[in-house]
Structures are given as C-alpha cells and as structure tokens.
Wavefront OBJ file of the C-alpha trace (Angstrom):
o trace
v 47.774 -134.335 90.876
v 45.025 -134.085 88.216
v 43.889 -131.168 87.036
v 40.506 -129.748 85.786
v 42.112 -129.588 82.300
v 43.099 -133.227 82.486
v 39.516 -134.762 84.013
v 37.664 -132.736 81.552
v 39.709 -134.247 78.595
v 39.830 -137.735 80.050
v 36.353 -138.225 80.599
v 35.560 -137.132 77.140
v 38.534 -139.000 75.589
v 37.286 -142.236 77.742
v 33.924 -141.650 76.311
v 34.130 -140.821 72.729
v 37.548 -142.714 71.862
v 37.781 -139.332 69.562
v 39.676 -139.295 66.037
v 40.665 -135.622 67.596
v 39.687 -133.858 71.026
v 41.256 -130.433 71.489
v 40.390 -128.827 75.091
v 41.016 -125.131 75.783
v 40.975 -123.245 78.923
v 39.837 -119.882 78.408
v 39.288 -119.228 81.852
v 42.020 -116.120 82.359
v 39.247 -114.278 79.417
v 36.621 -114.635 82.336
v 38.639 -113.651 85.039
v 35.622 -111.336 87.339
v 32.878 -113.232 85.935
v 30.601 -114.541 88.403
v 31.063 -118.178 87.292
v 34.923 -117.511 87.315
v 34.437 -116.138 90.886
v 33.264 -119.014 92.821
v 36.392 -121.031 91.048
v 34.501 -122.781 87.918
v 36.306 -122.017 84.456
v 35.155 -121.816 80.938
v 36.599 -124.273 78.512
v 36.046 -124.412 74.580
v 36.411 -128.418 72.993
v 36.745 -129.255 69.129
v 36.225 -132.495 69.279
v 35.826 -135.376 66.363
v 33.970 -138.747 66.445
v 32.251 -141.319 64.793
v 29.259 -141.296 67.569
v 28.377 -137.834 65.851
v 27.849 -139.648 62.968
v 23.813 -138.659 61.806
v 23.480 -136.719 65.154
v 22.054 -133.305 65.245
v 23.973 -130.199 66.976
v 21.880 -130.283 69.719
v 22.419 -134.446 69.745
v 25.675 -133.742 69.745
v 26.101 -131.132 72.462
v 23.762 -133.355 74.590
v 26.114 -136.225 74.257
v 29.316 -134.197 75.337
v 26.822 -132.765 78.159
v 26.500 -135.842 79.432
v 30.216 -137.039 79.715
v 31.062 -133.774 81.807
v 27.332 -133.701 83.707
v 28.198 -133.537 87.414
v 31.328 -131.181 86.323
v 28.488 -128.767 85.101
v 28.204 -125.549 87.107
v 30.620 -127.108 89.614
v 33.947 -127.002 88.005
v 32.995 -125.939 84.615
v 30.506 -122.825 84.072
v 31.009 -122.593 80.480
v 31.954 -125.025 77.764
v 31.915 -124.186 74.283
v 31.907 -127.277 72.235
v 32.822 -127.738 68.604
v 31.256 -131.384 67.999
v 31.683 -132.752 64.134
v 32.012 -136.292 62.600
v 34.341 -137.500 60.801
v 32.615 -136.850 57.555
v 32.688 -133.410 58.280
v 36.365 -133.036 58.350
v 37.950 -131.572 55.265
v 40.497 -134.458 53.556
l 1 2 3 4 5 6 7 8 9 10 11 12 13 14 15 16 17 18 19 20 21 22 23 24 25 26 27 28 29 30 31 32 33 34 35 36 37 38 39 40 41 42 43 44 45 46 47 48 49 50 51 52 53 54 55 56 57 58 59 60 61 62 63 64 65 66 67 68 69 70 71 72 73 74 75 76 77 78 79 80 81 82 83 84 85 86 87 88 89 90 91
C-alpha cells in the first residue's frame, strides 16, 4: 500500500529527478487543526535541482505546486518547501 508520504515524494522525485529531495511529515505538530481534521497533513520538502537553476522563489514554489496540484487541499493542507539549485548548495 502507498502512502501519502510515498506519492508526495514520488511525484516530485518523478518530476524533478532531484540531486536531493527530503520530505517531512509534520502532521502529529497539527494534530486539531482544521486542515488536520478533515484528514489532510502538513509536510515540509528541502528539495535540490537543476530546474531551479535562474528561477525565482516564487518560480520555484510554483513549480513544486504544480507536481503535487490535485494533492493540494485534498491530502496535503500545508507544504512548506525549501526549493534551491544546485549552485546554492554549500561544497
């Protein structure tokens, strides 16, 4: 069986191909919340990529948006996204 978790970080690793994609379910921090109540969680992502590359934050967060859309407000209420390029990784 596939989880939330596991969709979430497929469809992002299917659509980036990310140098790094680290997804966290913070979901037990929510628990009462009124998106946490009618079963959606809240998820934080760090994620790396070279499709970042020149893109804005708001470019950026668009772009993860997009992978998860119809996930949106269904399964996920919150995602906090952490979305850098490669170049913006210290070596």
């Amino acid at each position: 069986m596939t989880t939330r978790y596991d969709s979430i970080l497929a469809r992002l690793t299917a659509t980036f191909q990310p140098l790094s994609c680290q997804l966290q379910d913070d979901s037990a921090a929510h628990a009462g919340h009124a998106g946490a109540a009618l079963g959606a969680g809240h998820y934080s992502v760090r994620i790396v990529c070279h499709q970042f590359d020149g893109l804005n934050r708001i470019s950026r967060h668009r772009l993860v948006y997009d992978a998860v859309g119809d996930m949106m407000h269904t399964e996920i209420h919150a995602l906090t996204i952490v979305a850098l390029a490669p170049s913006e990784i210290p070596t």
